[in-house]
C-alpha atoms as a printed R data frame, in Angstrom:
    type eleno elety resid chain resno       x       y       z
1   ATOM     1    CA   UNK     A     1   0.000   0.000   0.000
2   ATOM     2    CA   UNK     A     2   1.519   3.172  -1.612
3   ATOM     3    CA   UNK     A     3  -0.035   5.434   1.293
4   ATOM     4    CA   UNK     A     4   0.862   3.725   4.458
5   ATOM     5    CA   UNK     A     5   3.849   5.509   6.251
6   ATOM     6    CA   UNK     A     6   5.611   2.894   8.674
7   ATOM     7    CA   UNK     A     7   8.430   5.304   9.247
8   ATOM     8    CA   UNK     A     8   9.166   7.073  12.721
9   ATOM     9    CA   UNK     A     9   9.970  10.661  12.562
10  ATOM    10    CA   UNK     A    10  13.836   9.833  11.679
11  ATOM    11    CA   UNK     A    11  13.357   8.135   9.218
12  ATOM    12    CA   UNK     A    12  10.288  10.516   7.669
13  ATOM    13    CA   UNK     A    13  13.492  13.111   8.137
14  ATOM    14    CA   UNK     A    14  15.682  11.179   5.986
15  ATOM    15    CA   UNK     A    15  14.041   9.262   3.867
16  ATOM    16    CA   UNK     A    16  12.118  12.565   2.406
17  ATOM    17    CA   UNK     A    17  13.936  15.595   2.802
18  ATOM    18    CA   UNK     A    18  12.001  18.070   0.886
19  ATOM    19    CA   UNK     A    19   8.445  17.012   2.185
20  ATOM    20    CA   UNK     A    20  10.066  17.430   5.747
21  ATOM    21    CA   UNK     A    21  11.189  21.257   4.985
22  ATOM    22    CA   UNK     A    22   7.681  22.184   3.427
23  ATOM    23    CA   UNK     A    23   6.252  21.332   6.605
24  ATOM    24    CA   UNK     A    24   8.817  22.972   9.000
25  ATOM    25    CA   UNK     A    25   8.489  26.026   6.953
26  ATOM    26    CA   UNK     A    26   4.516  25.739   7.425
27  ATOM    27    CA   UNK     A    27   4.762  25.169  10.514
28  ATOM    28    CA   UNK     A    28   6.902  28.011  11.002
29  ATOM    29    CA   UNK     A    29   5.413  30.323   9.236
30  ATOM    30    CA   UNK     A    30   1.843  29.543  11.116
31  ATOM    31    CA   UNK     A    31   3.746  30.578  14.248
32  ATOM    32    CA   UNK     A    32   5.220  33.714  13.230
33  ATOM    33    CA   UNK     A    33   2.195  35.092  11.849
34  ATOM    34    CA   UNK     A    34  -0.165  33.937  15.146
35  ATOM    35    CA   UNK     A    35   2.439  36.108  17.380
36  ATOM    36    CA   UNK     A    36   2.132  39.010  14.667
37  ATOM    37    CA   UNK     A    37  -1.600  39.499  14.285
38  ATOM    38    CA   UNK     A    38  -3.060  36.130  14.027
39  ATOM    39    CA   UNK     A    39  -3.042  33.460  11.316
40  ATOM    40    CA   UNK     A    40  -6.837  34.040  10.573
41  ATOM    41    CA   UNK     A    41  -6.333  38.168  10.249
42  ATOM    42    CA   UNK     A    42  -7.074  38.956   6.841
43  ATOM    43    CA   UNK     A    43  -5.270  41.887   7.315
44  ATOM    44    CA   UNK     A    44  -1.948  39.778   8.735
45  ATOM    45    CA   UNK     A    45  -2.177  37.053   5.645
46  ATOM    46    CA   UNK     A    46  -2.524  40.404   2.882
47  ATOM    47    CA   UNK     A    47   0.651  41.931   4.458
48  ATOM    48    CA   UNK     A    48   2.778  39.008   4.688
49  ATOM    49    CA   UNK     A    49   2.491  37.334   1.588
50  ATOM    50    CA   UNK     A    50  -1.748  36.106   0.927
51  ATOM    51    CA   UNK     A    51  -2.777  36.482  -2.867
52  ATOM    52    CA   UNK     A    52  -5.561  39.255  -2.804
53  ATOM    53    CA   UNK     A    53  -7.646  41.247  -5.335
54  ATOM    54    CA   UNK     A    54  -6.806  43.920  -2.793
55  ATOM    55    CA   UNK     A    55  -5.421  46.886  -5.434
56  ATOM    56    CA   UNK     A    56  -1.919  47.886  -3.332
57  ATOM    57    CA   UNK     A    57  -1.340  44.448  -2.624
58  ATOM    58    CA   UNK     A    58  -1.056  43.041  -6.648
59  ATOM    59    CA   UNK     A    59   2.703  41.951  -6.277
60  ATOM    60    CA   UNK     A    60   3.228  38.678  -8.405
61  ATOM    61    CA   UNK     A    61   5.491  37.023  -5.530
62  ATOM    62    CA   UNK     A    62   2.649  36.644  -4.228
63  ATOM    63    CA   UNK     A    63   1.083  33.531  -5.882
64  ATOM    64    CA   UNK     A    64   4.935  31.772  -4.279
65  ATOM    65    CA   UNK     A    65   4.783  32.874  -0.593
66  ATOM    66    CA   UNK     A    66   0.770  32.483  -0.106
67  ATOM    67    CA   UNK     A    67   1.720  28.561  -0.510
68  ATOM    68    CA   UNK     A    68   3.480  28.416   2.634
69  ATOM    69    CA   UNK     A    69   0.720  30.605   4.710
70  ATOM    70    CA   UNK     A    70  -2.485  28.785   6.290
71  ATOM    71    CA   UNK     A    71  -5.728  30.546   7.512
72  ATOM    72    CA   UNK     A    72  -5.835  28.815  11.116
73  ATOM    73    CA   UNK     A    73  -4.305  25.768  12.506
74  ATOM    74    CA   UNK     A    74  -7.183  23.404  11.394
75  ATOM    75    CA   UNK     A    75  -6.031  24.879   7.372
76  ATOM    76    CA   UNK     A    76  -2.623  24.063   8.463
77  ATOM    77    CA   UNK     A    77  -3.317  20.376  10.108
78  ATOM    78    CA   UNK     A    78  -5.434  19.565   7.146
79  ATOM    79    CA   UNK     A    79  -2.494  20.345   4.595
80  ATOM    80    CA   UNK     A    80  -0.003  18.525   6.892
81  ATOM    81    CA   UNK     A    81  -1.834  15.812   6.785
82  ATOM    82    CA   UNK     A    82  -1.741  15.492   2.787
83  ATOM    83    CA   UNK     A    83   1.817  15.908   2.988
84  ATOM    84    CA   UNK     A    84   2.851  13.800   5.070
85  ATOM    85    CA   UNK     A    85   0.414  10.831   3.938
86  ATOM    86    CA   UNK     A    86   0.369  11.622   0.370
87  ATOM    87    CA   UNK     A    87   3.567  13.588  -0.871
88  ATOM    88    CA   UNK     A    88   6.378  10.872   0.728
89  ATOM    89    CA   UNK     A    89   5.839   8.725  -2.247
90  ATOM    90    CA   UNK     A    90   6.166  11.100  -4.800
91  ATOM    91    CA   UNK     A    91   9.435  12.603  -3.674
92  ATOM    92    CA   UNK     A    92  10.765   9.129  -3.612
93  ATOM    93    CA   UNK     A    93   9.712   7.844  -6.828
94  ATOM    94    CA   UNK     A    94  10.504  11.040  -9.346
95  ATOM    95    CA   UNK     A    95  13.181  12.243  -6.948
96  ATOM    96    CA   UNK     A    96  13.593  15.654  -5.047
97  ATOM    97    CA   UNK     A    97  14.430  18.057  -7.771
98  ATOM    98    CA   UNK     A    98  11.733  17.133  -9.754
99  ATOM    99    CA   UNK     A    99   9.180  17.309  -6.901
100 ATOM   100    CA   UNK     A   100  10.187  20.708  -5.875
101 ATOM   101    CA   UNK     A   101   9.354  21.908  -9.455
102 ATOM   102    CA   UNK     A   102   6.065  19.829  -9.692
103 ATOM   103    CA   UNK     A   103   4.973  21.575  -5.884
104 ATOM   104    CA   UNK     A   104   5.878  24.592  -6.878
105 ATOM   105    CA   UNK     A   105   4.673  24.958  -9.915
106 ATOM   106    CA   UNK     A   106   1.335  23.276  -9.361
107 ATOM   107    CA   UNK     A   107   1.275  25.709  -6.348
108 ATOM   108    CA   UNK     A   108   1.753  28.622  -8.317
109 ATOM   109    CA   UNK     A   109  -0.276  27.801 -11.185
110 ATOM   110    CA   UNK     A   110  -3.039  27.112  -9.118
111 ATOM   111    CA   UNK     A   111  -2.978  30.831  -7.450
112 ATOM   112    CA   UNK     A   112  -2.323  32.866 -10.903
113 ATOM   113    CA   UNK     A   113  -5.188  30.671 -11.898
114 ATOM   114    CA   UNK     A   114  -7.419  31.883  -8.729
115 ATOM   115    CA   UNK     A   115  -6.202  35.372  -8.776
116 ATOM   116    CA   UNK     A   116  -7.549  35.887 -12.725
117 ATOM   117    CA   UNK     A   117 -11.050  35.113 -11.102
118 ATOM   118    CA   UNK     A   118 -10.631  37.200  -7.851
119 ATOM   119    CA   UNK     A   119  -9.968  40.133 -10.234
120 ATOM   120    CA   UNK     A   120 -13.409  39.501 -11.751
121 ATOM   121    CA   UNK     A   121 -15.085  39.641  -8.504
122 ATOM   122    CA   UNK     A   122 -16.491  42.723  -6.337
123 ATOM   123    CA   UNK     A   123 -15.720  41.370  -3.145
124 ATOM   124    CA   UNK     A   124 -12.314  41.467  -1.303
125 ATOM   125    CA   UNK     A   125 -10.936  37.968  -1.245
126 ATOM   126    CA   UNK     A   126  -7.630  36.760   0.496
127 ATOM   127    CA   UNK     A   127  -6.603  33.327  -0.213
128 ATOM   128    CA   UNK     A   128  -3.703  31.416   1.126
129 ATOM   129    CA   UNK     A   129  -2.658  27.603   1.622
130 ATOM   130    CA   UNK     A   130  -0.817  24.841   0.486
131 ATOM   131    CA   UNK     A   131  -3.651  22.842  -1.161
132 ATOM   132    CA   UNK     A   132  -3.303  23.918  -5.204
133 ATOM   133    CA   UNK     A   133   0.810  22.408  -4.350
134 ATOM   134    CA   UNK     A   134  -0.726  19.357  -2.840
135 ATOM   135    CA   UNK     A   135  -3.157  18.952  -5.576
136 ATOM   136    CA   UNK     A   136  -0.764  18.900  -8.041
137 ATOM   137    CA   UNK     A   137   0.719  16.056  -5.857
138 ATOM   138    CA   UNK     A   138  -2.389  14.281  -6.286
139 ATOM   139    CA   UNK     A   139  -2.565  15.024 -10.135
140 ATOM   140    CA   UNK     A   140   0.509  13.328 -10.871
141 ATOM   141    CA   UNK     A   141  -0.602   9.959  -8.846
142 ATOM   142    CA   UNK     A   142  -3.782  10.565 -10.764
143 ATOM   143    CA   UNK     A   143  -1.014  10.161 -14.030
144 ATOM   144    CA   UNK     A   144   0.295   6.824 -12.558
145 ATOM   145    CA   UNK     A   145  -3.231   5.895 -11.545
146 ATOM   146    CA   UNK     A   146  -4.269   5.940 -15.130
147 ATOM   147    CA   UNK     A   147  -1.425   5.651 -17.243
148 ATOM   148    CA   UNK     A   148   1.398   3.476 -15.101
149 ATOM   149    CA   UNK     A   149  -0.854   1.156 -13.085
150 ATOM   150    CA   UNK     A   150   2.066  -0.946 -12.649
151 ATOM   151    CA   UNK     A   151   3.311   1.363 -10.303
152 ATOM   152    CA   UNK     A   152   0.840   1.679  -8.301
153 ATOM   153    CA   UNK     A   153  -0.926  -1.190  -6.823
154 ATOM   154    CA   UNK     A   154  -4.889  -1.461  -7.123
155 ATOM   155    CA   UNK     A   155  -5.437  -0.731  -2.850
156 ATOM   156    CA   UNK     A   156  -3.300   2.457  -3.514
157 ATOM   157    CA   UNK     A   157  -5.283   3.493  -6.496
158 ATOM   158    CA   UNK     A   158  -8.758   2.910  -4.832
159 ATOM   159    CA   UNK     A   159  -7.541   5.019  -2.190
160 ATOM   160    CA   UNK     A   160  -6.354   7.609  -4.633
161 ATOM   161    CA   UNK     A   161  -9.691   7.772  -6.473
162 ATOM   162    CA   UNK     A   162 -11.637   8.029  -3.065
163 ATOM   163    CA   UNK     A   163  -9.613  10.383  -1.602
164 ATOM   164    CA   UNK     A   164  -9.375  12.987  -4.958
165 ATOM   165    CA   UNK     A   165 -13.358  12.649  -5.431
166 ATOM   166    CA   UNK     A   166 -13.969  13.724  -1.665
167 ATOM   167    CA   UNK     A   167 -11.520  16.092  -2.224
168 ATOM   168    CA   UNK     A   168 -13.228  17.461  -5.311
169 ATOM   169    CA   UNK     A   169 -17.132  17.325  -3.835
170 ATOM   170    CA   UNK     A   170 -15.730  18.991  -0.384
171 ATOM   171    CA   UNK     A   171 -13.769  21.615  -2.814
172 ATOM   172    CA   UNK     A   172 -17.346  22.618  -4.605
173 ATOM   173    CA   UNK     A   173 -19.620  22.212  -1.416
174 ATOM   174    CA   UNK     A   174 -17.708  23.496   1.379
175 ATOM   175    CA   UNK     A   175 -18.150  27.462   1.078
176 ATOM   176    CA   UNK     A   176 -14.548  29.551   1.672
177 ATOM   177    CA   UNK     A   177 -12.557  26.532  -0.655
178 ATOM   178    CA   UNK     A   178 -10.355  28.090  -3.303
179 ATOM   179    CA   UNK     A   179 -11.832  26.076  -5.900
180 ATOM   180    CA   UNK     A   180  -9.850  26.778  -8.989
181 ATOM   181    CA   UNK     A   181  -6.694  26.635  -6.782
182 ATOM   182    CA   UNK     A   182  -7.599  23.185  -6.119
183 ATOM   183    CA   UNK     A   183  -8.760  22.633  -9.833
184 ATOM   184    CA   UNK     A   184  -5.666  24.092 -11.201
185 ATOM   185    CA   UNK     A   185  -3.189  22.498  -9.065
186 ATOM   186    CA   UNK     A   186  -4.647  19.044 -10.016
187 ATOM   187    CA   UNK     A   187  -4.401  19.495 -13.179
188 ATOM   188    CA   UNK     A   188  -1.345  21.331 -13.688
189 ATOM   189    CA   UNK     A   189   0.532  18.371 -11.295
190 ATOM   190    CA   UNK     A   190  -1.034  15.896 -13.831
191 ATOM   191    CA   UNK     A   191   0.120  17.935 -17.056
192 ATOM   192    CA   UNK     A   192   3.777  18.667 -15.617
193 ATOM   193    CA   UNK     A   193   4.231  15.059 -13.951
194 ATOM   194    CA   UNK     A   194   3.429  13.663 -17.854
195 ATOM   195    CA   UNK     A   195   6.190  16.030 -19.439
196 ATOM   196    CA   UNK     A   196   8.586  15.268 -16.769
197 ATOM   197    CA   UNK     A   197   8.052  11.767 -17.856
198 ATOM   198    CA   UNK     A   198   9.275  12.547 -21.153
199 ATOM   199    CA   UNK     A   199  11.514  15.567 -21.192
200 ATOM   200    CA   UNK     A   200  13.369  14.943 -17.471
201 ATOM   201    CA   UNK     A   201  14.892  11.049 -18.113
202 ATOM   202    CA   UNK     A   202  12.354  10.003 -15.422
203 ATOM   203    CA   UNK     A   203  11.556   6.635 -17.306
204 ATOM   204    CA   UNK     A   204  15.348   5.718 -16.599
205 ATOM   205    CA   UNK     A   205  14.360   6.386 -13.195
206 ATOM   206    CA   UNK     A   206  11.707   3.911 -13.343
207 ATOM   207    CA   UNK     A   207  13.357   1.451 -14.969
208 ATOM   208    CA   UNK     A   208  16.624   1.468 -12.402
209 ATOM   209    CA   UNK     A   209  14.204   1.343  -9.220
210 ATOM   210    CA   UNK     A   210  12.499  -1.601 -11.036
211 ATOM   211    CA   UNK     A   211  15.587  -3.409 -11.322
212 ATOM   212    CA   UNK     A   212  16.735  -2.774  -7.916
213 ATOM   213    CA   UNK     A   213  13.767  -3.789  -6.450
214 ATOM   214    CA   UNK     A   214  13.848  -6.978  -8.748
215 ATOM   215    CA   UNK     A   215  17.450  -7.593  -7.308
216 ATOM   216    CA   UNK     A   216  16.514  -7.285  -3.158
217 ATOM   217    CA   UNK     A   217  13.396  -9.770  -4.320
218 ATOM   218    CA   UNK     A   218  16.233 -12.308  -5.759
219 ATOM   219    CA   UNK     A   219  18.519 -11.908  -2.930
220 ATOM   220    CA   UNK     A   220  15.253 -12.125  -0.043
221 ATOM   221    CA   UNK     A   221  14.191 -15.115  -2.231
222 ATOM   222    CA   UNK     A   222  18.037 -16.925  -1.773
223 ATOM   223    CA   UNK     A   223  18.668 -15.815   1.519
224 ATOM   224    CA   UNK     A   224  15.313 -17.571   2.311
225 ATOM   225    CA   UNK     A   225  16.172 -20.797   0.631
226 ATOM   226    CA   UNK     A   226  20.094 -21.145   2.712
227 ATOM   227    CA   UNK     A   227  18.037 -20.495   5.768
């Protein structure tokens, strides 16, 4: 099962590096801003980084740092919880460089995306979070899901499926859900995870963690048969 973590906190440290930092800087971040004017200020999140239709606050960093702030701690627990269950895999399978870019830019796309929209509307909106990122995390396994099913194994992609469509129905029901963050991330993740695939040598990849994993089978399978 793709999404089980057996790890202790050690090994979560070492075995995915990136994943680990995203948090601490979340975590981090949440801090800082609830000892300088609250993480659920609309006012704190526009003047620290939140992407807003807000005129004097139109800088483009904007749709970067907003991925690493979190309206409240049950915002922040929520995304924590996707990365830790759902974004270890990734990282290990397409490697860290490639995940940063595939976070990030899902992340980013997903907020220029949202901020087109919030320029359409009347009302003041201020929108932060990790979620288009981690929906880009779950467009990629979407990828696999559809297109590489022998990488992941038919419990993980049940659980993939479930998880995404609750996802999805919660994104459109729940009022106060950046929806085309969400809608953007998961399908920019799904679009960049299927160039990287071609353009990034990331079918080597494959085929080398195949073939290791094909080795420690033969040498379980002897080391069982001289015991």
């Amino acid at each position: 099962m793709l999404f089980v973590r057996y790890e202790n906190w050690k090994s979560f440290l070492r075995y995915y590096p990136v994943t680990s930092l995203i948090l601490l800087i979340n975590v981090a971040v949440f801090i800082f801003l609830s000892f300088n004017g609250g993480s659920t200020n609309p006012q704190t999140l526009a003047d620290y980084g939140a992407v807003t239709n807000v005129p004097m606050y139109d800088q483009w960093w904007r749709v970067i740092t907003a991925i690493f702030l979190h309206n409240g701690f049950s915002h922040l627990l929520s995304n924590s919880f996707g990365l830790i269950v759902f974004a270890p895999p990734l990282e290990r399978l397409i490697g860290s460089w490639r995940y940063v870019v595939l976070y990030m830019a899902s992340g980013i796309i997903g907020n220029v995306i949202s901020l087109e929209l919030y320029q359409q509307s009347a009302n003041s909106v201020v929108a932060v979070g990790a979620s288009g990122a981690i929906y880009g995390i779950y467009g990629a396994f979407l990828y696999i899901a559809l297109f590489q099913r022998q990488i992941m194994d038919e419990a993980s992609r049940k659980t993939m499926y479930t998880i995404l469509g609750l996802g999805l129905i919660f994104t459109f029901v729940v009022p106060g859900i950046g929806i085309w963050a969400h809608v953007g991330g998961l399908i920019a993740g799904f679009f960049i995870y299927g160039l990287m695939l071609r353009l990034t040598g990331l079918r080597g990849r494959w085929r080398r963690l195949a073939e290791a994993y094909a080795k420690s089978l033969s040498e379980q399978e002897n080391q069982n048969k001289m015991e």
